[in-house]
PQR file of N, CA, C, O and H, with PARSE charges and radii, in Angstrom:
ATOM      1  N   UNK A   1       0.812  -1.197   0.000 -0.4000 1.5000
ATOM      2  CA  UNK A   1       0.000   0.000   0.000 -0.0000 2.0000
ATOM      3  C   UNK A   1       0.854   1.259   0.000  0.5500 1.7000
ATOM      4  O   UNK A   1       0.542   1.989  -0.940 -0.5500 1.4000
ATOM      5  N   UNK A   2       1.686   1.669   0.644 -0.4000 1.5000
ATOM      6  CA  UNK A   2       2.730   2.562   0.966 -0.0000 2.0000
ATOM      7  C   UNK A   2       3.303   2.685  -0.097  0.5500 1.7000
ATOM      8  O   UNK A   2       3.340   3.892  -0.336 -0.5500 1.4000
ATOM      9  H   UNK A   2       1.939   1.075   1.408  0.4000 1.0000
ATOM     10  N   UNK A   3       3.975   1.890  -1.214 -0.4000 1.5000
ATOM     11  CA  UNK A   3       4.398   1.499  -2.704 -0.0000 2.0000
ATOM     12  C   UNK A   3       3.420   2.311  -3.102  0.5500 1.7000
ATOM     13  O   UNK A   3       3.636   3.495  -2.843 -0.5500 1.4000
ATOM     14  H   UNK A   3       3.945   0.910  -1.020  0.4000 1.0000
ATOM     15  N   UNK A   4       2.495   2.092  -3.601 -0.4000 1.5000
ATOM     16  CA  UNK A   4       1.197   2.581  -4.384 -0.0000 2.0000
ATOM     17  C   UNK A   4       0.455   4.594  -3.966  0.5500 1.7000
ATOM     18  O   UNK A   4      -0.162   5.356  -4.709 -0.5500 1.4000
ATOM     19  H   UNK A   4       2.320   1.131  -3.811  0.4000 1.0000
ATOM     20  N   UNK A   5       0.758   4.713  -3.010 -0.4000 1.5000
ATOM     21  CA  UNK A   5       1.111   5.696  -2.496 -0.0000 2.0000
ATOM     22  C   UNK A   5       2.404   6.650  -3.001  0.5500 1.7000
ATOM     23  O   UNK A   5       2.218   7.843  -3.240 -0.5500 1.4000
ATOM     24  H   UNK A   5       1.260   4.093  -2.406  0.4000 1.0000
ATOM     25  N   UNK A   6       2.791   6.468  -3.042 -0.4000 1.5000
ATOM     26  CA  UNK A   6       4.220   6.907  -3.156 -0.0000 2.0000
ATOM     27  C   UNK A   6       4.432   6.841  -4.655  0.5500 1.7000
ATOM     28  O   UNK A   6       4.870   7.855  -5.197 -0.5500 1.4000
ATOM     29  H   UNK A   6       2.942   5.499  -2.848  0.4000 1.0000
ATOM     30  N   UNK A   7       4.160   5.717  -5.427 -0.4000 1.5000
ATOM     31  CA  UNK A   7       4.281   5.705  -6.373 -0.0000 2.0000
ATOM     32  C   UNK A   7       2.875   7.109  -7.134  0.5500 1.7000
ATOM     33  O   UNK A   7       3.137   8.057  -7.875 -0.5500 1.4000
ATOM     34  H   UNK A   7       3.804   4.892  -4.987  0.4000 1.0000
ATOM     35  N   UNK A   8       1.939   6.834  -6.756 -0.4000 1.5000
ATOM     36  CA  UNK A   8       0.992   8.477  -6.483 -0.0000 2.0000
ATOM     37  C   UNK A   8       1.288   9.752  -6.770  0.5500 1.7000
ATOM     38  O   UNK A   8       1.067  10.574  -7.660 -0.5500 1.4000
ATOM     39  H   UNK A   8       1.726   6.065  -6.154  0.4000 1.0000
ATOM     40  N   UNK A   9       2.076   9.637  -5.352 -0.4000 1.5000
ATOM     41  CA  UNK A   9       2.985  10.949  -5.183 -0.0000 2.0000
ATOM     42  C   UNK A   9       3.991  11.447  -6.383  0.5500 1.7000
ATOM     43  O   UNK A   9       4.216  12.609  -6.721 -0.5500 1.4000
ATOM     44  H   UNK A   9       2.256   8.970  -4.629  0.4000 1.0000
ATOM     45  N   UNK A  10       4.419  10.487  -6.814 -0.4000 1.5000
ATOM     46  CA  UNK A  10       5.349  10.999  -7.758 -0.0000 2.0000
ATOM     47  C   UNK A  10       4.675  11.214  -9.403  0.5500 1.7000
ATOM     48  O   UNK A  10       4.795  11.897 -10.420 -0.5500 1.4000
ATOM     49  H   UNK A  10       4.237   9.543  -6.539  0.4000 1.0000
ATOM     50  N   UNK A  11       3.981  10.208  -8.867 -0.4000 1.5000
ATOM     51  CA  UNK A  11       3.108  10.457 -10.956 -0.0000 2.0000
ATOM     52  C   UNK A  11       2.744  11.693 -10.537  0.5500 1.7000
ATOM     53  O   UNK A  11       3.404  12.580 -11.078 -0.5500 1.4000
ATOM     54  H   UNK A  11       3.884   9.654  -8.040  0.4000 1.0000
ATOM     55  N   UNK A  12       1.791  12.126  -9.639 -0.4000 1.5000
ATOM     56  CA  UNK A  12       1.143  13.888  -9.427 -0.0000 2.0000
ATOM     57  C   UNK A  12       2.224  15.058  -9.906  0.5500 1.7000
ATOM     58  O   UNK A  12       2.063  16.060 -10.603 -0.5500 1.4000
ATOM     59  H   UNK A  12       1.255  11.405  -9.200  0.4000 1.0000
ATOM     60  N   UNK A  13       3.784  14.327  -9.015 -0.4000 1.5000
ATOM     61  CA  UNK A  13       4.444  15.593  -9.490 -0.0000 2.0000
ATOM     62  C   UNK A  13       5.239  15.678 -10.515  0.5500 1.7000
ATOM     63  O   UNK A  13       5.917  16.661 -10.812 -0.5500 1.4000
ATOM     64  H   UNK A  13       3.915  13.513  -8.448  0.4000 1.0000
ATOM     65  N   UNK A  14       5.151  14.138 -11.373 -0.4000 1.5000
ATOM     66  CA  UNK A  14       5.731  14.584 -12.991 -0.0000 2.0000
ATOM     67  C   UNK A  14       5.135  14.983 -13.783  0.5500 1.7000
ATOM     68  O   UNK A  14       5.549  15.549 -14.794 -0.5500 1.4000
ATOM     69  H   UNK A  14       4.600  13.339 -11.131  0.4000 1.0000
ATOM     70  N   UNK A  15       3.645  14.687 -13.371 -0.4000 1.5000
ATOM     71  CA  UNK A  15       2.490  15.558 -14.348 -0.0000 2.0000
ATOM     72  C   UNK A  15       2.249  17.323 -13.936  0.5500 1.7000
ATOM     73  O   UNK A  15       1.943  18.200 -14.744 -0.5500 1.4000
ATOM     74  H   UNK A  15       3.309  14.227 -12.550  0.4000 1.0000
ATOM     75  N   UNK A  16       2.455  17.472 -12.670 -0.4000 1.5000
ATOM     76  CA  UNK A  16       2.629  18.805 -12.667 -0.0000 2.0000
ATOM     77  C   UNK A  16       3.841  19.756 -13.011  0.5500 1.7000
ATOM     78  O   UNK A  16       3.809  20.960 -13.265 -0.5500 1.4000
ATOM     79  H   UNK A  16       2.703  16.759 -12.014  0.4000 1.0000
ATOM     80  N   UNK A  17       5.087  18.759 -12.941 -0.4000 1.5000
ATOM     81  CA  UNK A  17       6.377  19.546 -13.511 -0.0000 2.0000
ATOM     82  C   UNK A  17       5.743  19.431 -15.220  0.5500 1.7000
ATOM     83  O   UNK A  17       5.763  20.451 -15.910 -0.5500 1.4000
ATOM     84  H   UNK A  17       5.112  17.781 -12.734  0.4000 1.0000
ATOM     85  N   UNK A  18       5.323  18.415 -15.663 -0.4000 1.5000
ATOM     86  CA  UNK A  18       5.188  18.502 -17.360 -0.0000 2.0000
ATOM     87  C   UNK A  18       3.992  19.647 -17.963  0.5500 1.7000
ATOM     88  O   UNK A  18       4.041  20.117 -19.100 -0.5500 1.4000
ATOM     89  H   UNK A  18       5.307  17.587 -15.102  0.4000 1.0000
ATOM     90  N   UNK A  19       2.623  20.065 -16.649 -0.4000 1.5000
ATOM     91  CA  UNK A  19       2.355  21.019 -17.041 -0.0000 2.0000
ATOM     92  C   UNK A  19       3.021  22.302 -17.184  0.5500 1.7000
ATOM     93  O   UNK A  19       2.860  23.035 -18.160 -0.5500 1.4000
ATOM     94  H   UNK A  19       2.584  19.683 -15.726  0.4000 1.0000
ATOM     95  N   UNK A  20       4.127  22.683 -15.725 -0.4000 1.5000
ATOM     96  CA  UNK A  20       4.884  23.576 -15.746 -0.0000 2.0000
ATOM     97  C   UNK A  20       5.992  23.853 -16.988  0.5500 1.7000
ATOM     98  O   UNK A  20       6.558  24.891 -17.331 -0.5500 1.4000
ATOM     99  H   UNK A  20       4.258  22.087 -14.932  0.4000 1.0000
ATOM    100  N   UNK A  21       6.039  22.847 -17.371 -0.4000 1.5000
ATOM    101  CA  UNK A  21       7.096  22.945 -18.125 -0.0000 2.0000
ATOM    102  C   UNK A  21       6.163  23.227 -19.963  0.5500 1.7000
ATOM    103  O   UNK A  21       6.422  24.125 -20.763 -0.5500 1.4000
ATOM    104  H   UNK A  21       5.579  22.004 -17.092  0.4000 1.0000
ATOM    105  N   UNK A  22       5.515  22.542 -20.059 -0.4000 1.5000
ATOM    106  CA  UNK A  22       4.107  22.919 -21.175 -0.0000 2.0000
ATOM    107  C   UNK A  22       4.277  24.601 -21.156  0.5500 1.7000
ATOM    108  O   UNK A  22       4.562  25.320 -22.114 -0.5500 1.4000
ATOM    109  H   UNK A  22       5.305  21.812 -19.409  0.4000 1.0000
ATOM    110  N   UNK A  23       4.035  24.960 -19.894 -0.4000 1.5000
ATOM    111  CA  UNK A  23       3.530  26.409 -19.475 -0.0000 2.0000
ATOM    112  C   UNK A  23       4.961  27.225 -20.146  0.5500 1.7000
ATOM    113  O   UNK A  23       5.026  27.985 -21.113 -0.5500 1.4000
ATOM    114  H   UNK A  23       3.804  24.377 -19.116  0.4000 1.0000
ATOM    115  N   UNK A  24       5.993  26.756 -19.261 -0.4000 1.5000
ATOM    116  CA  UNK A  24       7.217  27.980 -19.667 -0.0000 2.0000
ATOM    117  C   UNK A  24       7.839  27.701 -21.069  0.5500 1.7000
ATOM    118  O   UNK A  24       8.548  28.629 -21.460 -0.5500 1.4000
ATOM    119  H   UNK A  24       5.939  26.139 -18.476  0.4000 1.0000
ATOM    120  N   UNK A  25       7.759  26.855 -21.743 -0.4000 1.5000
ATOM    121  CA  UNK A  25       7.902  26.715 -23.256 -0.0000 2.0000
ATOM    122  C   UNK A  25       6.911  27.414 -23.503  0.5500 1.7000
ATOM    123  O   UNK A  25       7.394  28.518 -23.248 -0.5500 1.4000
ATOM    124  H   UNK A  25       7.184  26.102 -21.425  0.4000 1.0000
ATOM    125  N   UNK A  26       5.497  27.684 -23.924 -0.4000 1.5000
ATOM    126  CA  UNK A  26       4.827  28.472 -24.110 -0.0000 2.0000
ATOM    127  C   UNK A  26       5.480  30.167 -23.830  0.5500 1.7000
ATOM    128  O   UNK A  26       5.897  30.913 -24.715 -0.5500 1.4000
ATOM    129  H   UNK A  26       5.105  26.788 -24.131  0.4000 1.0000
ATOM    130  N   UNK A  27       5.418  30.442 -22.476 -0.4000 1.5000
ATOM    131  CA  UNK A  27       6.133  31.592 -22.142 -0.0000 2.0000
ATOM    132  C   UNK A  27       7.552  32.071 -23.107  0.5500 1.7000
ATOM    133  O   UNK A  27       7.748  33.135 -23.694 -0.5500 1.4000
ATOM    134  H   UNK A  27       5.079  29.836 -21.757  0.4000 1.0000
ATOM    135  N   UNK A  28       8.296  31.025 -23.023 -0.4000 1.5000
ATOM    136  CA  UNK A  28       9.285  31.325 -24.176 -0.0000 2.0000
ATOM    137  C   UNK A  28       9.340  31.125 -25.427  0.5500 1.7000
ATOM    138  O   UNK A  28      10.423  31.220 -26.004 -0.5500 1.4000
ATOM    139  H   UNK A  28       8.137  30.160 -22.546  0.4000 1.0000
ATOM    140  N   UNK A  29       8.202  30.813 -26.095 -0.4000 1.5000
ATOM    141  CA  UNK A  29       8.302  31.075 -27.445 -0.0000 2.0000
ATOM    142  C   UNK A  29       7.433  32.724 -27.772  0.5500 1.7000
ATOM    143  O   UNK A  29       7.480  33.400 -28.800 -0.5500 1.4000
ATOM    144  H   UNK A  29       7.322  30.736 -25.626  0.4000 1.0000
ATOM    145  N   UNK A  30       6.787  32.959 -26.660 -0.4000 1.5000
ATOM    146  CA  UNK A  30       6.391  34.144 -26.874 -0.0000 2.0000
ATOM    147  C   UNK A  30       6.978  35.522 -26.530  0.5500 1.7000
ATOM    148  O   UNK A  30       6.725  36.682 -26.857 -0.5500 1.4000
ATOM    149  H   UNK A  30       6.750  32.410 -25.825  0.4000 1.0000
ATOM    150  N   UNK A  31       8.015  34.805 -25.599 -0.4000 1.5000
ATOM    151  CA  UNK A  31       9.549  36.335 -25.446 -0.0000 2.0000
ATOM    152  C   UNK A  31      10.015  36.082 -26.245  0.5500 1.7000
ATOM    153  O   UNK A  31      10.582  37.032 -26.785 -0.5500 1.4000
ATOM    154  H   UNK A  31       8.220  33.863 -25.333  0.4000 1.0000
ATOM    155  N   UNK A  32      10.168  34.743 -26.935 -0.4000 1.5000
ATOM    156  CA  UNK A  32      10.997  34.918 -28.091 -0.0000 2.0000
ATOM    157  C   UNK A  32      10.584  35.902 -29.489  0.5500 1.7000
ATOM    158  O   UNK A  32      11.105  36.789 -30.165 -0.5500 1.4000
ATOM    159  H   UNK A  32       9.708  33.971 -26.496  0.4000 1.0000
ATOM    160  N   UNK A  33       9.435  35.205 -29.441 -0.4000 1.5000
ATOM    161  CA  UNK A  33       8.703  36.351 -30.890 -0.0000 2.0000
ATOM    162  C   UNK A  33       9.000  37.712 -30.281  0.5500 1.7000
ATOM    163  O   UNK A  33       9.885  38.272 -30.928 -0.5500 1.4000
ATOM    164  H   UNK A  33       9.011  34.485 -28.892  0.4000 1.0000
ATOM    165  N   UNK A  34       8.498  38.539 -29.108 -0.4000 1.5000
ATOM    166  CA  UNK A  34       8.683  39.430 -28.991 -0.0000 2.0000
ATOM    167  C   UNK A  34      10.099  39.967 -28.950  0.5500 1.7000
ATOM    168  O   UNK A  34      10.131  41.174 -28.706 -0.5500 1.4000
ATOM    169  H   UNK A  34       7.780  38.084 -28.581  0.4000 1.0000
ATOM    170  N   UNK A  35      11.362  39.349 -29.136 -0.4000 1.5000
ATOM    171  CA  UNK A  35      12.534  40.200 -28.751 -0.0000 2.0000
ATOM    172  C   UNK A  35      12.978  39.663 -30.087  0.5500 1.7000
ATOM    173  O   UNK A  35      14.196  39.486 -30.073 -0.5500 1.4000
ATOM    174  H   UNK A  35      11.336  38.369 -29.334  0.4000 1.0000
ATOM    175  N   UNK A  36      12.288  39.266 -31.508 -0.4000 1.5000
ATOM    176  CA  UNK A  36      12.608  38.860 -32.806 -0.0000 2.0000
ATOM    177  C   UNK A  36      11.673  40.565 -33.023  0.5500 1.7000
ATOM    178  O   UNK A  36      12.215  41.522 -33.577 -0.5500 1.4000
ATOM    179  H   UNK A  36      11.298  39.409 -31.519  0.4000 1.0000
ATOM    180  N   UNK A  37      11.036  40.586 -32.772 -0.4000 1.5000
ATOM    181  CA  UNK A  37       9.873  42.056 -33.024 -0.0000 2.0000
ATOM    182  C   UNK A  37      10.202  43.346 -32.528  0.5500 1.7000
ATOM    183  O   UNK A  37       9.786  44.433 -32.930 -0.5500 1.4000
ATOM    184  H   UNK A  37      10.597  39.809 -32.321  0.4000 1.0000
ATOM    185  N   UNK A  38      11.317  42.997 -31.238 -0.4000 1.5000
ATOM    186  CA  UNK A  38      11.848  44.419 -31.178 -0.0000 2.0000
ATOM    187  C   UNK A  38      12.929  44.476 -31.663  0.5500 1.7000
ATOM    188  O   UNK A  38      13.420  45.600 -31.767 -0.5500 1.4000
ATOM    189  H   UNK A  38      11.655  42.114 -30.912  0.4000 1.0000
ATOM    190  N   UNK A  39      13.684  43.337 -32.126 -0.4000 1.5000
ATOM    191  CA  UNK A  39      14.953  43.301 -32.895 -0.0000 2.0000
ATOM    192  C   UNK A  39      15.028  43.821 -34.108  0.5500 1.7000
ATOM    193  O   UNK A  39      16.029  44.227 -34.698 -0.5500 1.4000
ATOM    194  H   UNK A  39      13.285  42.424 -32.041  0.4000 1.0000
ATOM    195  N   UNK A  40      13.543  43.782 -34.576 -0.4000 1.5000
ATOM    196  CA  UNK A  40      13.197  44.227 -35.862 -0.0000 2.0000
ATOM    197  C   UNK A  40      13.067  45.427 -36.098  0.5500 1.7000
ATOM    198  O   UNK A  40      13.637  46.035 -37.003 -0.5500 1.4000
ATOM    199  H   UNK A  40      12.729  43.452 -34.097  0.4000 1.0000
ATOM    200  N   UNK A  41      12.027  46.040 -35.014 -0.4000 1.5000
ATOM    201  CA  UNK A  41      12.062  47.748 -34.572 -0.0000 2.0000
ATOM    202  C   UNK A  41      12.929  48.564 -34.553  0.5500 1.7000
ATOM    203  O   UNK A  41      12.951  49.628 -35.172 -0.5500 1.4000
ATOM    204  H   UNK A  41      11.564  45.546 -34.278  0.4000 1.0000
ATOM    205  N   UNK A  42      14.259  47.838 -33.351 -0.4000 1.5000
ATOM    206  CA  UNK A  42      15.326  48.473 -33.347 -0.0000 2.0000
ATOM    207  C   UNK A  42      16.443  48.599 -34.748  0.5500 1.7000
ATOM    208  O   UNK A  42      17.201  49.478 -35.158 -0.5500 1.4000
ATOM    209  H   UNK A  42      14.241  46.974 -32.849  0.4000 1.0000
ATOM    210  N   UNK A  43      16.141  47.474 -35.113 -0.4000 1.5000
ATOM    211  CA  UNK A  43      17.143  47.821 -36.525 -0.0000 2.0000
ATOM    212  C   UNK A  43      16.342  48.835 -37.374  0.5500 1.7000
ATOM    213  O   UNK A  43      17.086  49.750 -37.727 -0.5500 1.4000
ATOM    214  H   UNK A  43      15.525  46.760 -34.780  0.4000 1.0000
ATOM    215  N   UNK A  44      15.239  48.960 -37.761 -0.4000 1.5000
ATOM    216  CA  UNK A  44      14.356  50.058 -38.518 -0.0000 2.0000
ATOM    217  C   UNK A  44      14.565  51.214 -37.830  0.5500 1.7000
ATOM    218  O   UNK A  44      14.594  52.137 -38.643 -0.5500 1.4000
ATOM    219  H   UNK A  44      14.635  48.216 -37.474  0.4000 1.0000
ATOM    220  N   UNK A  45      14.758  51.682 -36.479 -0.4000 1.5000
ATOM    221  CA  UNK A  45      14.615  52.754 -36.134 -0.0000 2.0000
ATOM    222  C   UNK A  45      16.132  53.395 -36.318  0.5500 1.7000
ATOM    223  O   UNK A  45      16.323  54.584 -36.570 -0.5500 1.4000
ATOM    224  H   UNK A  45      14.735  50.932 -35.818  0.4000 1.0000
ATOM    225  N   UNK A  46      17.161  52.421 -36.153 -0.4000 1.5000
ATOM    226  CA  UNK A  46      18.877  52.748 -36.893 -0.0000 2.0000
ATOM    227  C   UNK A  46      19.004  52.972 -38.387  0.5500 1.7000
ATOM    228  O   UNK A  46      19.658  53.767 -39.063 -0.5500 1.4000
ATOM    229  H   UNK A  46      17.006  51.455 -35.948  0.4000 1.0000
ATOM    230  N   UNK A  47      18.402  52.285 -38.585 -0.4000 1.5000
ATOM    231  CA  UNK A  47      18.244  52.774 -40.307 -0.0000 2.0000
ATOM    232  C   UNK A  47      17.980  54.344 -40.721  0.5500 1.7000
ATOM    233  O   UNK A  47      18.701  55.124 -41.342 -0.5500 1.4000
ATOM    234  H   UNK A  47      17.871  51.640 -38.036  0.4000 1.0000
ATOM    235  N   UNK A  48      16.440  54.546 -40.039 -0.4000 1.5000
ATOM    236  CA  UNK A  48      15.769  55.554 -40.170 -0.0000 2.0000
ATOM    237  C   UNK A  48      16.656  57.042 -39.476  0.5500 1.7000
ATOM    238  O   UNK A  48      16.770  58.191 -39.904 -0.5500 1.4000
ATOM    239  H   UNK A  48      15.854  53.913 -39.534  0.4000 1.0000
ATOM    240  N   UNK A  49      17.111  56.430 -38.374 -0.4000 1.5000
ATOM    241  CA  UNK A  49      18.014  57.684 -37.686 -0.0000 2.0000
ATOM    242  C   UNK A  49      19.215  57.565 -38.936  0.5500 1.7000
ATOM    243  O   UNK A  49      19.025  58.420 -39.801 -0.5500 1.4000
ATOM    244  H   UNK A  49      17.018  55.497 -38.027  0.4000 1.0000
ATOM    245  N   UNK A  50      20.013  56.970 -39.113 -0.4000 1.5000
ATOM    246  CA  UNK A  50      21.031  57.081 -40.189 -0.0000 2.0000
ATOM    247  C   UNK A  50      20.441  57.633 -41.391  0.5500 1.7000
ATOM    248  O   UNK A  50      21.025  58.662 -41.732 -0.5500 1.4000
ATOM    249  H   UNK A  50      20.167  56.275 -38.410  0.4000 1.0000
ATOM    250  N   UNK A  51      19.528  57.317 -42.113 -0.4000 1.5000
ATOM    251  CA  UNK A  51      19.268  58.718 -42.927 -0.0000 2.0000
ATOM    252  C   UNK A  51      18.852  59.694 -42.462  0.5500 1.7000
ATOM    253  O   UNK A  51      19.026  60.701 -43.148 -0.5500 1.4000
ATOM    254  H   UNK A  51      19.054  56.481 -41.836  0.4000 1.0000
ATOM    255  N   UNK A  52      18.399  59.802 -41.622 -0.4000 1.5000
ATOM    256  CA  UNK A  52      17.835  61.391 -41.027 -0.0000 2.0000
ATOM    257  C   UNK A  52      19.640  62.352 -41.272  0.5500 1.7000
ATOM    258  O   UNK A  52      20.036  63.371 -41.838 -0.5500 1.4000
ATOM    259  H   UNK A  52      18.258  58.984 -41.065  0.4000 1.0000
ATOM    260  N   UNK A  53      20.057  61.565 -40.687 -0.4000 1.5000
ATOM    261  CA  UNK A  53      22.108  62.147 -40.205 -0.0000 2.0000
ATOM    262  C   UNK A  53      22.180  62.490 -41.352  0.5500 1.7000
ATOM    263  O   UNK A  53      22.595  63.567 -41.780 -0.5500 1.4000
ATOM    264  H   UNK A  53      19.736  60.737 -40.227  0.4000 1.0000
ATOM    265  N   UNK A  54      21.754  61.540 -41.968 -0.4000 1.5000
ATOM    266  CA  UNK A  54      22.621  62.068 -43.585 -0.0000 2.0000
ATOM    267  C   UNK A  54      21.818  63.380 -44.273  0.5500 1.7000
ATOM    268  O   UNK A  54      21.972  64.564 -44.572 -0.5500 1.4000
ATOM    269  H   UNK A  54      21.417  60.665 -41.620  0.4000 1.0000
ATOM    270  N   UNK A  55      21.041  62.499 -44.292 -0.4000 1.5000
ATOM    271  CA  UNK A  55      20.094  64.275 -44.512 -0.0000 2.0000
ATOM    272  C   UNK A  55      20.537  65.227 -43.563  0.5500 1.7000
ATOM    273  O   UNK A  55      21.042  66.246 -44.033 -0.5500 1.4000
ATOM    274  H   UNK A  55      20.916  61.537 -44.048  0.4000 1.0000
ATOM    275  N   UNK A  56      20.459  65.120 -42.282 -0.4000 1.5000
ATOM    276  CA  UNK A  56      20.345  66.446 -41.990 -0.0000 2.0000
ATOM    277  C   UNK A  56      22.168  66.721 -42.155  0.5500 1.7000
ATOM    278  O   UNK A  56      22.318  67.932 -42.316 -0.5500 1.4000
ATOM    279  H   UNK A  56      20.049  64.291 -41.900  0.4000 1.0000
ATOM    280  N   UNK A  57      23.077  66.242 -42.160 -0.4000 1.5000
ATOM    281  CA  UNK A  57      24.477  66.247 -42.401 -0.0000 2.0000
ATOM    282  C   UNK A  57      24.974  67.055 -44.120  0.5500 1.7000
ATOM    283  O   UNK A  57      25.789  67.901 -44.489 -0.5500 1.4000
ATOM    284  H   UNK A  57      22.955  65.258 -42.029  0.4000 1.0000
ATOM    285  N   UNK A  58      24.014  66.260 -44.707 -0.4000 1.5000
ATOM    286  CA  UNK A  58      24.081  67.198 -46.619 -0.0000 2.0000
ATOM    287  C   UNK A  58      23.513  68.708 -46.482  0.5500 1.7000
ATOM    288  O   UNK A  58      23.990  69.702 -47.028 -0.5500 1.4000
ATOM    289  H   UNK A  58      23.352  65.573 -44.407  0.4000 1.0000
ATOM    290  N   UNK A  59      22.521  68.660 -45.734 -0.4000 1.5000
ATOM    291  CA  UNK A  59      21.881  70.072 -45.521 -0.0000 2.0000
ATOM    292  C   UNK A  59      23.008  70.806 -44.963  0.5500 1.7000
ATOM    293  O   UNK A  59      23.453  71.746 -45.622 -0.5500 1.4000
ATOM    294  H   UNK A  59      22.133  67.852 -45.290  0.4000 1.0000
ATOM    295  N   UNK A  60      23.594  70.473 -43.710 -0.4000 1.5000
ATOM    296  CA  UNK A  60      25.084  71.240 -43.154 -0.0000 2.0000
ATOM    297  C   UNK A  60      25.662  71.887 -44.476  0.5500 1.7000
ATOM    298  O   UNK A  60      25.863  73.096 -44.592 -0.5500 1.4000
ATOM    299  H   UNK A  60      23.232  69.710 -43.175  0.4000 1.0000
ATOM    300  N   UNK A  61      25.865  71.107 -45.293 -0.4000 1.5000
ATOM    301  CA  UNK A  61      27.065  71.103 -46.031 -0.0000 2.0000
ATOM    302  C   UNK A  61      26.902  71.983 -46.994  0.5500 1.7000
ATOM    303  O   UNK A  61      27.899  72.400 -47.585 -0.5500 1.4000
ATOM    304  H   UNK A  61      25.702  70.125 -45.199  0.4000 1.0000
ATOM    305  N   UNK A  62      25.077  72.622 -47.480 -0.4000 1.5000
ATOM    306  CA  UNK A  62      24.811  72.989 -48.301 -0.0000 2.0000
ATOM    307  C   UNK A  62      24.914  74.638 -47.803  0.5500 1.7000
ATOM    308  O   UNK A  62      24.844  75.605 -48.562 -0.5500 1.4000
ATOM    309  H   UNK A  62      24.268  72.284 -47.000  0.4000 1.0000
ATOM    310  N   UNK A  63      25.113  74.683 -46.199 -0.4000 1.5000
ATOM    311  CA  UNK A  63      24.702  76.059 -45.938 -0.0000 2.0000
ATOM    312  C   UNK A  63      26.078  76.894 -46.472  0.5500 1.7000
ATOM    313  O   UNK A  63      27.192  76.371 -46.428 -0.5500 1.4000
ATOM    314  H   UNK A  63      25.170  73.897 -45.583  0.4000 1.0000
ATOM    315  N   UNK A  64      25.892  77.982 -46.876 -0.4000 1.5000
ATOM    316  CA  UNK A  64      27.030  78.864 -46.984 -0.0000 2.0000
ATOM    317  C   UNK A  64      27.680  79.272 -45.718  0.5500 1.7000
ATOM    318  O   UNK A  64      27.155  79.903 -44.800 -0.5500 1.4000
ATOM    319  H   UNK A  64      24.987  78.407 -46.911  0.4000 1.0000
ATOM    320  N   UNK A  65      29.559  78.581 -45.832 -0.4000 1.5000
ATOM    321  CA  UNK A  65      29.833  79.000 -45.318 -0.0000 2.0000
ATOM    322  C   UNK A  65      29.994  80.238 -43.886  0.5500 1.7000
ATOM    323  O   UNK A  65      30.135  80.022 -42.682 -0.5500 1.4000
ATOM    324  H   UNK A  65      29.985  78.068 -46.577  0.4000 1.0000
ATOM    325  N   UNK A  66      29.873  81.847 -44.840 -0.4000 1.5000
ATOM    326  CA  UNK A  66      29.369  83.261 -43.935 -0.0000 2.0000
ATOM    327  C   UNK A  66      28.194  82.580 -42.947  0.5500 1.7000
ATOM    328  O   UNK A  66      28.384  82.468 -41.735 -0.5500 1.4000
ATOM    329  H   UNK A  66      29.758  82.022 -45.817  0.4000 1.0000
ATOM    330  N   UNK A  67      27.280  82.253 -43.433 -0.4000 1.5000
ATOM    331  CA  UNK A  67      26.376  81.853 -42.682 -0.0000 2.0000
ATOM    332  C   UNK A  67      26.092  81.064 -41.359  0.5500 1.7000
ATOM    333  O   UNK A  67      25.514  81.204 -40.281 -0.5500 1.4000
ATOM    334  H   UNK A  67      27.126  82.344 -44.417  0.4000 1.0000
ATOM    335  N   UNK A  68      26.937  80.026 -42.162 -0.4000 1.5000
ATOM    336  CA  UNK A  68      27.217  79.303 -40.862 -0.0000 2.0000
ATOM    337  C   UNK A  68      28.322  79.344 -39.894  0.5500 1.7000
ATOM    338  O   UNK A  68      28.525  78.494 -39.027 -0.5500 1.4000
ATOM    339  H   UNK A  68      27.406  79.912 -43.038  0.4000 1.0000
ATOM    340  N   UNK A  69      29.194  80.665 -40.166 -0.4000 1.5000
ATOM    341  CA  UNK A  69      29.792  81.317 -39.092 -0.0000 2.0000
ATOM    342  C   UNK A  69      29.220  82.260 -38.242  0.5500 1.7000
ATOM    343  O   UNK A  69      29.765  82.406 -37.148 -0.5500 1.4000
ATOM    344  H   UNK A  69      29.029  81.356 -40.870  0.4000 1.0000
ATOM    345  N   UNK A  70      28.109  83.023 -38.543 -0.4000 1.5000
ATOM    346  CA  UNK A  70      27.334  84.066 -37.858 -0.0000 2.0000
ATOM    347  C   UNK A  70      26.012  83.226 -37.165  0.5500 1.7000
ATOM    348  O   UNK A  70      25.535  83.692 -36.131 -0.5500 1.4000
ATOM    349  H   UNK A  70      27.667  82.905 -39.432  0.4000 1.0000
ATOM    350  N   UNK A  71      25.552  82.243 -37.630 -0.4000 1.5000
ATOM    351  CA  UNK A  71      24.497  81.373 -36.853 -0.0000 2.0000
ATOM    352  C   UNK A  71      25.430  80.952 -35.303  0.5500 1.7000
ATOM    353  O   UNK A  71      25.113  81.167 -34.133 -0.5500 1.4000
ATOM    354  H   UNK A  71      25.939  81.864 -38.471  0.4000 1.0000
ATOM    355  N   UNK A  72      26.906  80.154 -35.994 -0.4000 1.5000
ATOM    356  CA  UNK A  72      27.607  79.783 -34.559 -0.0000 2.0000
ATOM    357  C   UNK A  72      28.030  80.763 -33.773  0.5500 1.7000
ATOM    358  O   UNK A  72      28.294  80.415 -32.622 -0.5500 1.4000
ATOM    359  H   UNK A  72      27.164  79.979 -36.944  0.4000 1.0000
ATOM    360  N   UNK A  73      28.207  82.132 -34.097 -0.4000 1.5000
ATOM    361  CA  UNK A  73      28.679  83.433 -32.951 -0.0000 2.0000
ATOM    362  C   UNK A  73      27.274  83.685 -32.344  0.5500 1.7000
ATOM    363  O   UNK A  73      27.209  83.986 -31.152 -0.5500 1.4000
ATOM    364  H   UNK A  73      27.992  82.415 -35.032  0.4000 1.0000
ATOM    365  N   UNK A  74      26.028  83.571 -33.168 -0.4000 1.5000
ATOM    366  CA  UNK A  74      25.178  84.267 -32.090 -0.0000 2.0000
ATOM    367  C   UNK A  74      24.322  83.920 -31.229  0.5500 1.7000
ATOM    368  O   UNK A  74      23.812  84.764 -30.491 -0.5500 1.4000
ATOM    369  H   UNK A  74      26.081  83.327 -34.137  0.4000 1.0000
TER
END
């Protein structure tokens, strides 16, 4: 009887580690998508800032000189 018991005890808690474990695979395939989705964001938003630079960097370049010595004195 004590056998059968025991033996009980342990089926309960490999079926509850296998739900737990069901559970956090779940959990991690869904941080995973999400840090594939901000990986994605973040590279678009480097992109987008790197042309902005450049743009706004060609515009620098276009100002006349005089000009852009009297903008930096005042």
């Amino acid at each position: 009887m004590a056998d059968s018991s025991h033996i009980e005890q342990i089926t309960e808690r490999v079926e509850r580690l296998l739900v737990r474990y069901e559970e956090l695979s779940r959990t991690n395939a869904l941080l995973a998508a999400e840090v594939q989705a901000l990986s994605h964001e973040r590279d678009s938003l480097k992109s987008r800032l790197s042309a902005a630079r450049s743009r706004v960097d060609a515009l620098l370049e276009r100002l006349p000189e005089s000009g852009h010595s009297e903008a930096a004195s005042s």
